[in-house]
C-alpha positions in Angstrom: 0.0 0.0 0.0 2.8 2.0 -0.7 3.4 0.5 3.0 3.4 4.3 4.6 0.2 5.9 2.9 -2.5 3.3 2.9 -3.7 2.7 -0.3 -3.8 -0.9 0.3 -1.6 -1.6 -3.0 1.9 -3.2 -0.7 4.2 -3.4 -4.1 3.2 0.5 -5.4 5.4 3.2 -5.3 3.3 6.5 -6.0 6.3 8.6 -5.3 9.9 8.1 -4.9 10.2 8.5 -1.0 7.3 6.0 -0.4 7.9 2.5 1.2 6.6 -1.0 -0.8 6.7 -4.7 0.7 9.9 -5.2 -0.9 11.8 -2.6 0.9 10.3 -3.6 4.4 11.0 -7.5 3.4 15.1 -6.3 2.0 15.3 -4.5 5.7 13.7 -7.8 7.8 16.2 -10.2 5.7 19.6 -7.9 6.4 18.8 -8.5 10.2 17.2 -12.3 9.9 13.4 -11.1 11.0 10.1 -11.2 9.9 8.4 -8.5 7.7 6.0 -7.5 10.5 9.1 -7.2 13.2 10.9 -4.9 11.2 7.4 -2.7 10.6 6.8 -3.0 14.5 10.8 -1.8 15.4 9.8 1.1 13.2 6.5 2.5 14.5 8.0 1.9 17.9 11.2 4.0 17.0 9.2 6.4 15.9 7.2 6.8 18.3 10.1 7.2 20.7 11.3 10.3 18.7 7.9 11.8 18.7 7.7 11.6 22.4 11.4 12.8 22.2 10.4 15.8 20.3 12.4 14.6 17.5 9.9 14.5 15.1 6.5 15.7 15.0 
């Protein structure tokens, strides 16, 4: 779904900067996890640097 805006289409890439399965599945593999780790790691990273005040 372009993973990051929702369009439900996983292997899309509307615009350069947007995420597809096969990223997310590439970033799992280079540290021997599953898919849905790696997208769990992420939210919870970034929700640590929103809390942080890092990003907003």
């Amino acid at each position: 779904m372009c993973l990051n805006c929702g369009c439900g289409e996983p292997s899309e890439r509307h615009k350069p900067g947007d995420i597809i399965l096969d990223d997310l599945k590439r970033a799992a593999q280079n540290h021997n996890m599953e898919p849905e780790q790696a997208a769990d790691n992420i939210h919870s990273a970034a929700k640590k640097l929103k809390e942080e005040g890092t990003i907003n």
